[in-house]
C-alpha positions in Angstrom: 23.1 -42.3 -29.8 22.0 -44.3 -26.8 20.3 -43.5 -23.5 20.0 -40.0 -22.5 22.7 -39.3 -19.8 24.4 -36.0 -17.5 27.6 -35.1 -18.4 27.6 -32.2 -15.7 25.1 -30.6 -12.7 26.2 -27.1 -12.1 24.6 -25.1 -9.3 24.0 -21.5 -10.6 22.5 -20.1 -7.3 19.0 -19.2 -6.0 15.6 -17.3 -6.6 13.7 -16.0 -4.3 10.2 -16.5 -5.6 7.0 -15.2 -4.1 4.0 -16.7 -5.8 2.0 -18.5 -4.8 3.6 -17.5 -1.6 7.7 -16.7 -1.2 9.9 -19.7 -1.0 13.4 -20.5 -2.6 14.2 -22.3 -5.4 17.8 -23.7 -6.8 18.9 -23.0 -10.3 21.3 -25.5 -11.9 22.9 -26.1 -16.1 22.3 -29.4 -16.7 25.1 -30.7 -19.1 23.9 -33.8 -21.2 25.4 -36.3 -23.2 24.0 -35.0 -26.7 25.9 -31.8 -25.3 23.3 -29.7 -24.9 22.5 -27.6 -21.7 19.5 -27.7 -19.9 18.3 -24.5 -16.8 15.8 -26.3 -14.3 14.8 -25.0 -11.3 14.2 -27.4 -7.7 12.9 -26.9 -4.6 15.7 -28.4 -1.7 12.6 -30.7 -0.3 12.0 -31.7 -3.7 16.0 -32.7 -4.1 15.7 -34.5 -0.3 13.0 -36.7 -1.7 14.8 -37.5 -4.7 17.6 -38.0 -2.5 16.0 -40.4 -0.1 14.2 -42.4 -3.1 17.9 -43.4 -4.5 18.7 -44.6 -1.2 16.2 -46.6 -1.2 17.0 -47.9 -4.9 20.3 -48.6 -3.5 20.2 -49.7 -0.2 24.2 -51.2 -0.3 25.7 -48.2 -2.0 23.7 -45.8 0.6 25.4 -47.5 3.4 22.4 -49.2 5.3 23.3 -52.6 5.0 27.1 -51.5 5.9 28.0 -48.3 6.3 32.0 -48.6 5.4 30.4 -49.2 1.4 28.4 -46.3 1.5 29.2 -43.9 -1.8 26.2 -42.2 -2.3 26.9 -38.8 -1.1 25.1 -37.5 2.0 22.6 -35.0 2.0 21.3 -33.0 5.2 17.3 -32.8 6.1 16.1 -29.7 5.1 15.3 -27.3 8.5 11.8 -26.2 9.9 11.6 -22.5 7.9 14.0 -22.0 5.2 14.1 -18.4 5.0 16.9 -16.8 2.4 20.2 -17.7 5.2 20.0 -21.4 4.9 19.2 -21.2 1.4 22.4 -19.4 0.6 24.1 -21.7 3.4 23.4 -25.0 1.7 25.0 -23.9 -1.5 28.0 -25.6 -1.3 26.4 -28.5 0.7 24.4 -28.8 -2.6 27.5 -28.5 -5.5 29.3 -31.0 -3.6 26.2 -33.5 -3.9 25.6 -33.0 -7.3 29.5 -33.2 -8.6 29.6 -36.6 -6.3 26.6 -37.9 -7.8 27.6 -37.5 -11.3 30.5 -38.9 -10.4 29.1 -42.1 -8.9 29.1 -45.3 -10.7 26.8 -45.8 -14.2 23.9 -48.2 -12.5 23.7 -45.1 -10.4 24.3 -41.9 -11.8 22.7 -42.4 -15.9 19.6 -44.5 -14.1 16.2 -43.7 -14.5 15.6 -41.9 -11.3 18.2 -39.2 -11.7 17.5 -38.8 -15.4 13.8 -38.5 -14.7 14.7 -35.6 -11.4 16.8 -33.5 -13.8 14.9 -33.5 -17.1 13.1 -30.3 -17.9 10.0 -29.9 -16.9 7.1 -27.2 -17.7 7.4 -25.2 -15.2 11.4 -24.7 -15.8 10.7 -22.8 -19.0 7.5 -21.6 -18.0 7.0 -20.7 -14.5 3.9 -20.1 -12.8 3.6 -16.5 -11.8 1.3 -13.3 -11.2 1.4 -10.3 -12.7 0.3 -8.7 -9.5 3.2 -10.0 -7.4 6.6 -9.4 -7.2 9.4 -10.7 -9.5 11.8 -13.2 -8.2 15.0 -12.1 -7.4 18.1 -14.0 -8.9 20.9 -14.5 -6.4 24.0 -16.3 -7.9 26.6 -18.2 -6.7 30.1 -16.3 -6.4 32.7 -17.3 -8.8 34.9 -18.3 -6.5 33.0 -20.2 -4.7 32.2 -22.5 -8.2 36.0 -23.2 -8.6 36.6 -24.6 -4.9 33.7 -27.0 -5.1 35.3 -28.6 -8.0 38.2 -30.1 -6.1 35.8 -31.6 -3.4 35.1 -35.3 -3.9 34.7 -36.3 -0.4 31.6 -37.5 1.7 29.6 -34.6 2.9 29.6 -34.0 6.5 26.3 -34.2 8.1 24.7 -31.7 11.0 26.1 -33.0 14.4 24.1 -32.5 17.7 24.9 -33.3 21.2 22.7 -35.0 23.8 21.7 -33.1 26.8 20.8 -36.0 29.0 20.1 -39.6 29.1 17.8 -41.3 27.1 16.5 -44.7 27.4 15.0 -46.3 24.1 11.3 -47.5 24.3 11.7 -49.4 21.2 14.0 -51.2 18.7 13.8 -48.8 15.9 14.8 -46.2 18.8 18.9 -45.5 19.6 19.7 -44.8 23.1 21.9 -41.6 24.5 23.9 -41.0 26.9 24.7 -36.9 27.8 27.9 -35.5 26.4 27.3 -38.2 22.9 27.5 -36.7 19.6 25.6 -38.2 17.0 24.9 -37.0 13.1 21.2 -35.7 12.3 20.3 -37.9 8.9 16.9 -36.8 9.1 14.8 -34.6 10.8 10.8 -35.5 11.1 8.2 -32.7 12.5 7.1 -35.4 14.7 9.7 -34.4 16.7 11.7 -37.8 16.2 14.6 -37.3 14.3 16.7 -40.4 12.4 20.4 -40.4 13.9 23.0 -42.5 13.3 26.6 -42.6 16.0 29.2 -45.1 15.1 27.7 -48.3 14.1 24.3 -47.4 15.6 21.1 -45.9 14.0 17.5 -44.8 15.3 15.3 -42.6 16.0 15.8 -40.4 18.8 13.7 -37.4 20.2 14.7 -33.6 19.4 14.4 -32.5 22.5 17.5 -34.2 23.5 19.7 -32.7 21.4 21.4 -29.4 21.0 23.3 -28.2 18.1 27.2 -27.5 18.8 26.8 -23.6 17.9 24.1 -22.5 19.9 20.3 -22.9 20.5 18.3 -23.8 17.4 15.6 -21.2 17.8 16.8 -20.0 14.3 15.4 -23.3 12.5 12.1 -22.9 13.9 9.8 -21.0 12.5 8.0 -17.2 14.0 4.8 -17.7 15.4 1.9 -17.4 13.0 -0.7 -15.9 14.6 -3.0 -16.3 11.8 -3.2 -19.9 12.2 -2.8 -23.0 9.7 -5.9 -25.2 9.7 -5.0 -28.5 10.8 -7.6 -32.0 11.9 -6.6 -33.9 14.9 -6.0 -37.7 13.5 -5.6 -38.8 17.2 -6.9 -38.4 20.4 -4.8 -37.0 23.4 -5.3 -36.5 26.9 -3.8 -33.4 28.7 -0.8 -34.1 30.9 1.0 -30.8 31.4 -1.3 -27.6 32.2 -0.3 -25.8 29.0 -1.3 -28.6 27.0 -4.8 -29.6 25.4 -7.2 -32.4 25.3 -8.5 -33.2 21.9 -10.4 -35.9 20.1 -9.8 -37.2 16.7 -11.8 -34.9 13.6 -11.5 -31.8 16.3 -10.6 -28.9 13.8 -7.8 -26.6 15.1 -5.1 -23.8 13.8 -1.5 -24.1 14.2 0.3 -20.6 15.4 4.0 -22.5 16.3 5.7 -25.2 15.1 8.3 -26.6 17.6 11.5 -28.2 16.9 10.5 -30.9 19.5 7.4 -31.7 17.7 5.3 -30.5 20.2 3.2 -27.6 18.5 1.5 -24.4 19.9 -2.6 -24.7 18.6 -5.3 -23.0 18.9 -8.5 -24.3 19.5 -11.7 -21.1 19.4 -9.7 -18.7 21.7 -7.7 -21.4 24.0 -4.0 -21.9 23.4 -1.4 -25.1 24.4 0.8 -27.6 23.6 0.0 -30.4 20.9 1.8 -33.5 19.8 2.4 -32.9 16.0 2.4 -36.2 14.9 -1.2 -36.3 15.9 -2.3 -33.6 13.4 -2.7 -33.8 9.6 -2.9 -30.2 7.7 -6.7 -29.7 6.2 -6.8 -31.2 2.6 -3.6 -33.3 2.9 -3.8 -37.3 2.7 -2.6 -39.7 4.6 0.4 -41.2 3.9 2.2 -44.5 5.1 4.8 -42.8 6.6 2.5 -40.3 8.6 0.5 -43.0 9.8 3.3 -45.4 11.5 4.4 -42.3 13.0 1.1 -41.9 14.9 0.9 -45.0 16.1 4.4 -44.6 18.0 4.2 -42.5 21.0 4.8 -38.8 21.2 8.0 -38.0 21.7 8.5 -35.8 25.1 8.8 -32.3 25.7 12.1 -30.1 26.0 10.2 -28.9 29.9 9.9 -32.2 30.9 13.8 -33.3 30.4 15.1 -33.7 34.1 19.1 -33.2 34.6 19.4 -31.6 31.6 23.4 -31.0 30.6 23.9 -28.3 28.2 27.0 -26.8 27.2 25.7 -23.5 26.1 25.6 -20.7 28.6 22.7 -19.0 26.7 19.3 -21.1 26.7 16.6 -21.5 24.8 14.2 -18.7 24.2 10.9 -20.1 25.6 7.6 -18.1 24.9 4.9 -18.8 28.1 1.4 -19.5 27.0 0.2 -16.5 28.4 1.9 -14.7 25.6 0.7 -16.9 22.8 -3.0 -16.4 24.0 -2.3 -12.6 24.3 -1.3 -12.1 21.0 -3.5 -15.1 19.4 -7.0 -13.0 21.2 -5.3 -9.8 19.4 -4.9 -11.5 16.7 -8.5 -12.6 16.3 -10.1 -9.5 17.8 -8.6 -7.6 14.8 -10.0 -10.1 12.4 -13.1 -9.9 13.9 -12.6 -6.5 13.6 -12.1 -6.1 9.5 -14.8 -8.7 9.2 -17.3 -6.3 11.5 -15.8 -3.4 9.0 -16.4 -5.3 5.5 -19.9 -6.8 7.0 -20.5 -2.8 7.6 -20.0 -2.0 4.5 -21.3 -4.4 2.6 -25.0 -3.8 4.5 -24.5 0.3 3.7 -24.3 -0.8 0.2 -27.5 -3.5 0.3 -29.5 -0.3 2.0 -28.9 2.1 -0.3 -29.6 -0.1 -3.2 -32.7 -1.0 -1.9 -33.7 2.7 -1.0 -33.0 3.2 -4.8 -34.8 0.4 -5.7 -37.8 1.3 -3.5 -37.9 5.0 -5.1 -40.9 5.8 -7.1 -39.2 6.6 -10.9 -39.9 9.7 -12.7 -42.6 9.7 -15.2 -41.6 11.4 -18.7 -43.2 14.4 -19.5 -46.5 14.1 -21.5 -45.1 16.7 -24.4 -48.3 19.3 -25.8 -50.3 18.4 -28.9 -48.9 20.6 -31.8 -51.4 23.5 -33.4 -52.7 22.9 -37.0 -50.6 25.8 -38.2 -47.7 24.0 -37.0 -48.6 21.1 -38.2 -49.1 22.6 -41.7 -46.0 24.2 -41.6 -43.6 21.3 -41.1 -45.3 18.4 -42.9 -44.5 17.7 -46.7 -46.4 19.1 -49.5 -48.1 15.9 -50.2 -49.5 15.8 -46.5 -50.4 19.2 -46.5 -52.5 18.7 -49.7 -54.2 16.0 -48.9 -55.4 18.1 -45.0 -56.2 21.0 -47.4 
């Protein structure tokens, strides 16, 4: 019958999944050439990797050598948190993708790399889960929605942002900016450099220098996590700003906010500031090529430092001061010192009283009294009783 081919990609909707902790997961019917029908599940990073990988495999049909012969559909970064509103969001974003894709020529759509991505895997029919925890929770796509995405064939529109000020490249793989230019987000790095492309132009150029054309972007950023995610400083950095720290490289730290502008909130003991990102690697994570050309560029600079900055939003930014974060990072810590104190408690009440129980003289049995010979007599067998008399 030939190679193994899709037919069809169908997006059924979402779950919300909570082991081994919650995140969001996209359910689509694979249709296959041998007609059969296939449920996997993917993560949206997962689908931007595979994404980026085709690219790569096809650097003429993705548009980097010119981008009037780009066909391969375009596919937006995924954002900082993606909590249950940009999950639902992206849905369409996602249908269209995967009805262009099918649709793209053979060499591209039935090669190995999207057969491989859409084949069932293990955990599709068996999913990891626990007991303990929470079901996942099945949110499908509306009806309605299925039969518009259908007639879509065109590109997919990227996320467009608009400089705030000027901005004068330091480098060639950098694209300059000039305030008022809009320019569409391919990619969006936590180093705070994100890959843009305006016109016939393409770089990287620093988050803090753009603005999205609804609003601030507070809502792609994450909450701060006071609990803290470990994280090993890869490179030294020297304090410029007051609210920022001075760390050298294998200095152990926790992460409580990560920043759009890839400047993150740490914590290092009980001292709070600012952190270039793309000088940390999370605790048992490797190093990859990517990660470390990225830290040999410079950090990229900070929303407070931008001088004659040009917004066209009325509202600004929601900025939280340090004092705030090392307020509620101390509480934070004092009350885990707190249930540590309270477990370490217990756990010494229940060492003393086992060894007060171990220390205890034990109770001696009770020596019973020596039976009388008419007692004896009386409840021994004749044979016995004979051979006394």
């Amino acid at each position: 019958m030939g190679d193994a081919f899709i037919r069809h990609i169908e997006l059924l909707g979402y779950e919300k999944r909570f082991f081994p902790s919650q995140h969001y997961v996209y359910m689509f019917l694979v249709k296959w050439n041998d007609l059969s029908e296939k449920l996997i599940y993917r993560r949206f990073t997962e689908i931007y990797e595979f994404h980026k990988v085709l690219k790569e495999m096809f650097p003429i049909e993705s548009g980097d050598i010119s981008v009037e012969k780009r066909i391969i559909p375009h596919l937006p970064a995924p954002k900082w948190f993606d909590g249950q509103r940009s999950t639902e969001s992206r849905q369409g974003t996602l249908a269209e993708y995967c009805y262009a894709l099918v649709n793209l020529p053979h060499k591209i759509s039935r090669c190995q790399h999207v057969v491989s991505f859409f084949a069932v895997r293990h955990d599709d029919t068996s999913p990891v889960t626990d007991s303990q925890i929470r079901k996942p929770e099945v949110f499908i796509l509306p009806k309605d929605a299925k039969k518009t995405l259908t007639d879509i064939t065109g590109p997919i529109v990227l996320q467009t942002y608009r400089a705030i000020a000027d901005y004068e490249k330091s480098s060639t793989s950098e694209m300059a900016l000039r305030a008022g230019d809009m320019v569409d987000v391919v990619e969006k790095s936590e180093s705070g450099w994100w890959f843009c492309q305006m016109k016939d132009k393409r770089g990287w150029v620093p988050a803090a220098y753009l603005e999205p054309m609804d609003g601030p972007d507070e809502s792609e950023e994450q909450e701060p996590n006071y609990a803290g995610e470990q994280y090993i400083v890869q490179k030294s950095y020297t304090a410029v700003e007051e609210d920022e720290l001075s760390l050298k490289e294998g200095d152990v730290i926790e992460v409580i906010h990560k920043l759009l502008d890839g400047w993150w909130v740490i914590r290092k003991d009980e001292t709070t500031g600012y952190y270039p990102s793309m000088y940390l690697q999370k605790a048992g994570e490797s190093n990859t090529s990517v990660k470390n050309q990225l830290r040999n560029q410079s950090a990229p600079p900070r929303r407070s430092t931008i001088r004659n900055v040009k917004s066209i939003h009325k509202q600004g930014r929601k900025q939280i001061s340090q004092e705030t974060y090392r307020r509620n990072s101390k509480k934070y810590i004092q009350s885990r010192r707190n249930m540590k104190e309270k477990f370490q408690n217990k756990a010494n009440v229940i060492i003393e009283k086992n060894e007060q129980e171990e220390n205890k003289p034990k109770a001696q049995p009770a020596v019973p009294p020596r039976p009388s010979k008419d007692l004896i007599l009386n409840r021994c067998t004749e044979s016995t009783r004979r051979k006394v008399l």
